[in-house]
C-alpha positions in Angstrom: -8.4 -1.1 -0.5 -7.9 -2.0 -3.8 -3.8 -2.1 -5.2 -4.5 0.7 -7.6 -5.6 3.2 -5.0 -2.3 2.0 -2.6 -0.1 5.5 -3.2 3.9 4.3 -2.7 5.9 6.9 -1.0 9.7 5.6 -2.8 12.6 7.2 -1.1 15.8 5.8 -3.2 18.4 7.9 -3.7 19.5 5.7 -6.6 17.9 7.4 -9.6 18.0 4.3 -11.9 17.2 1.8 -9.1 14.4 4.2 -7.8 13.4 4.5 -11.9 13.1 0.4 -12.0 11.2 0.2 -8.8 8.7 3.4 -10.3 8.0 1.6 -13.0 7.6 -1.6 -11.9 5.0 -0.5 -9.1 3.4 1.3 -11.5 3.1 -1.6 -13.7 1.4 -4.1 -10.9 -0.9 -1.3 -10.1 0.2 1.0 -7.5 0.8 4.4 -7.5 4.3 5.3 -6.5 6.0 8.9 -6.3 9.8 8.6 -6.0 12.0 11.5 -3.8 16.0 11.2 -4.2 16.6 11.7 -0.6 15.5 11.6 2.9 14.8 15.6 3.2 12.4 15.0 -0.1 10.5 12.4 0.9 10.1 13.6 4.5 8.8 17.0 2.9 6.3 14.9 0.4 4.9 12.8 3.4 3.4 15.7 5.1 1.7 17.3 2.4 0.3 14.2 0.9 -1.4 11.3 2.3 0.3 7.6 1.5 -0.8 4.4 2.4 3.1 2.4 2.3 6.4 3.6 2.5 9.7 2.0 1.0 12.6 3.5 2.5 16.4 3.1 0.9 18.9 3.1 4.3 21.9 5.1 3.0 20.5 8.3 1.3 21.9 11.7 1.0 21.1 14.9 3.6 18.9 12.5 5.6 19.3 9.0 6.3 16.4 6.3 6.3 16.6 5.7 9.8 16.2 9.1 10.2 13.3 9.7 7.7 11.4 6.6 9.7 11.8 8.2 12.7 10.8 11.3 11.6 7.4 9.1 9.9 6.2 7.6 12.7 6.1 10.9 14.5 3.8 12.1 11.9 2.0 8.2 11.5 2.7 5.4 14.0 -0.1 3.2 11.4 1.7 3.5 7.9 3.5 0.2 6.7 6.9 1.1 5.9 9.7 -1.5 4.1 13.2 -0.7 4.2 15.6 -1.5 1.2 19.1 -1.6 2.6 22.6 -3.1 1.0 24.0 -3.6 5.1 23.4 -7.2 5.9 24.5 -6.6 9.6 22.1 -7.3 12.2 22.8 -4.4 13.8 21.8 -2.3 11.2 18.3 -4.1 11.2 17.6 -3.7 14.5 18.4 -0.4 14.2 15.8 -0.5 11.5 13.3 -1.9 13.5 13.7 0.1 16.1 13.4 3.1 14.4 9.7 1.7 13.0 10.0 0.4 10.2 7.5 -3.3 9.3 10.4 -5.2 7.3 13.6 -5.2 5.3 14.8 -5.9 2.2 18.9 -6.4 1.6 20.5 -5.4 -1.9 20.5 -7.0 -4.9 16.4 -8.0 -4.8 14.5 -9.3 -7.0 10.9 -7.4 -8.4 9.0 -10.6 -7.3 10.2 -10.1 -3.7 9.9 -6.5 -3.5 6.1 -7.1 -4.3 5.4 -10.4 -1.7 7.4 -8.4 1.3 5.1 -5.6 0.3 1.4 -7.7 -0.4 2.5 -9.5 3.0 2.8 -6.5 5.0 -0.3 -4.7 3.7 -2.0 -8.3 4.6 -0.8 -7.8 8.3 -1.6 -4.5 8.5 -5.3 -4.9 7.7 -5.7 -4.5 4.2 -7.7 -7.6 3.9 -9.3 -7.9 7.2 -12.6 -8.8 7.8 -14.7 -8.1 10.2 -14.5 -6.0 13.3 -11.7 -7.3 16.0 -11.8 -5.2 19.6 -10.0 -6.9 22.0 -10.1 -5.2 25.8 -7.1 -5.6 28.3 -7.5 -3.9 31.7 -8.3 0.0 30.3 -6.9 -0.4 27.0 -9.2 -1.1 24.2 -7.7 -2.6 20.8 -9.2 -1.7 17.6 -6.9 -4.5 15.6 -8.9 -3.3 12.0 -7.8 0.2 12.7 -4.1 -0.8 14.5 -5.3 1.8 17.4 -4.7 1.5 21.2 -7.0 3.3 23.1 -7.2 4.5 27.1 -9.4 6.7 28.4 -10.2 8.5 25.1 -5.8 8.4 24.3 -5.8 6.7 21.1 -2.0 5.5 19.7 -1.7 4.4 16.3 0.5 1.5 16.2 3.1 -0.3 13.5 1.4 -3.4 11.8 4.1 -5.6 13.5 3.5 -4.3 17.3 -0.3 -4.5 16.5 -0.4 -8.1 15.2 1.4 -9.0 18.4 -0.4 -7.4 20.6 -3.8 -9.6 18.9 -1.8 -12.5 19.8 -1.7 -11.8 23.2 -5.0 -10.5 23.8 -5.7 -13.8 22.0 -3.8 -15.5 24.5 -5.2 -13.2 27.7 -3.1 -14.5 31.1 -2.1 -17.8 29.6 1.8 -18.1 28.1 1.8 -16.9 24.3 4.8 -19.4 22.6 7.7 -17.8 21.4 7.8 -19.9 18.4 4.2 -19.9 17.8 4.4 -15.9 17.6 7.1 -15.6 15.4 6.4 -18.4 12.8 2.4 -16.6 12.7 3.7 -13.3 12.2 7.2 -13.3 10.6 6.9 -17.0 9.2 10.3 -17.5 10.6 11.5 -18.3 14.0 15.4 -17.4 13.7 17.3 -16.1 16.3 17.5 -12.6 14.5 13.7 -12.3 13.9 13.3 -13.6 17.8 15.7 -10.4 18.8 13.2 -8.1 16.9 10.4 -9.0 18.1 12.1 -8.8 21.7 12.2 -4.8 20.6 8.6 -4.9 19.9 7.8 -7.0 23.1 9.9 -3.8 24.6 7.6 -1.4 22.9 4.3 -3.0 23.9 5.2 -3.1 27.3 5.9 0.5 27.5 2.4 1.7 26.2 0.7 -1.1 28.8 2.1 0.4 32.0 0.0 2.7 32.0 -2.7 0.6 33.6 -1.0 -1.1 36.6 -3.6 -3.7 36.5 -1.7 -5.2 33.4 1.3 -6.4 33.0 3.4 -8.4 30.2 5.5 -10.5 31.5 8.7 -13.0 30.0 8.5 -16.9 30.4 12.0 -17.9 30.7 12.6 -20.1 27.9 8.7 -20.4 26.5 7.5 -17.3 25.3 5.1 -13.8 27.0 2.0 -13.8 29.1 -0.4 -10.8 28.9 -1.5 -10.7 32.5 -4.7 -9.0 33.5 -5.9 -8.4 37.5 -8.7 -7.9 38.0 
C-alpha cells in the first residue's frame, strides 16, 4: 500500500494541534480526516474505512481509551498510535490494554510522529513479502493478513500481538528470549516495554486455550515457550 492511499483517522481534540498534525500528514502523503472528540471520530470509523488511527488520550464526551476500545470491537487489525501528555506508566498500560500499537507523550516532534507511524505500519504488514502461515495445534496464522483462525473462527489481531505470536511460532516448543522478543519487536528491552508485552503474552494466551493441545507457557527468568502436543 502505497502512503498516499494510507487514510488517517486523527482524533485530537486540540484544534490547532490536530490542524498541524492535518497538514503535516497531508503534506508527507497521507490522507488524514481530523474529528474534535472521541464521540466524532468513533461515528466516522464506522461509516468509513481507515487504514491507521492516531488517538489523543484526554478528549471531550469520549475518552481515547474509550474510543480504542470501542475500535477494536469494530477492527482488532487496524494500527492505532496514541498521542498522550500522561507520562505515567499506568496510563500506558492502560493504553495498551485497551489496543492500541504504540504511544506518543506530549510535546513531539513531526519527525517522530511519522517513524512511530512508518514503524508500526512496517509491523503490521505494510511491506511484507511473501505469504507466512504458521500452524500451532488447530490454529492456523495468516501473519500477512494478522488473522488467527480455528475451525473456520477467524480473529483479527493488533500488529503487536500478531508479530509476537510469529515469534513464537518461529520458536515452536523451544524457549523464545525475553530480550530477544522485545529488542525485535519494540527495539527496546526496558522494564516498561517488558510489562506490555506481559499484557500481550496475557492476550495470546487467552485466544490459545482454546485448543488444549497448546499451551504458552512462562520460563522463569528467560523468556515464553509455545508448547505444542501432539
Amino acid at each position: 500500500m502505497e502512503k498516499e492511499k494510507i487514510k488517517v483517522l486523527l482524533a485530537e481534540d486540540d484544534r490547532n494541534l490536530g490542524n498541524i498534525l492535518k497538514s503535516y500528514l497531508e503534506a508527507k502523503g497521507y490522507a488524514p480526516k481530523l474529528c474534535i472528540n472521541g464521540q466524532e471520530a468513533y461515528d466516522l470509523f464506522t461509516k468509513e474505512q481507515f487504514d491507521f488511527c492516531i488517538v489523543d488520550v484526554m478528549m471531550p464526551v469520549k475518552d481515547g481509551f474509550t474510543l480504542t476500545r470501542e475500535i477494536r470491537e469494530h477492527d482488532r487489525n487496524i494500527p492505532i498510535l496514541f498521542l498522550t501528555a500522561k507520562s505515567l506508566e499506568e496510563d500506558k498500560l492502560k493504553g495498551f490494554q485497551a489496543g492500541a500499537d504504540d504511544y506518543l507523550t506530549k510535546p513531539f516532534s513531526m519527525e517522530e510522529l511519522l517513524l512511530r507511524i512508518e514503524a508500526i505500519l512496517r509491523r503490521a504488514g505494510h511491506s511484507a513479502q511473501g505469504a507466512k502461515i504458521f500452524r500451532v495445534g488447530s490454529f492456523t496464522l495468516d501473519y500477512n493478513r494478522q488473522i488467527l483462525e480455528r475451525k473456520g473462527k477467524e480473529l483479527r489481531l493488533t500488529s503487536k500481538e500478531n508479530d509476537l505470536l510469529r515469534l513464537l511460532c518461529e520458536n515452536t516448543n523451544e524457549v523464545l528470549d525475553r530480550s530477544y522478543a522485545l529488542n525485535k519487536i519494540w527495539q527496546d528491552d526496558s522494564y516498561f516495554n517488558a510489562r506490555s508485552m506481559d499484557v500481550y503474552i496475557a492476550k495470546l494466551r487467552k485466544y490459545l486455550k482454546e485448543d488444549p493441545s497448546v499451551e504458552l507457557i512462562n520460563v522463569h527468568g528467560v523468556g515464553f515457550k509455545l508448547v505444542v502436543n501432539t
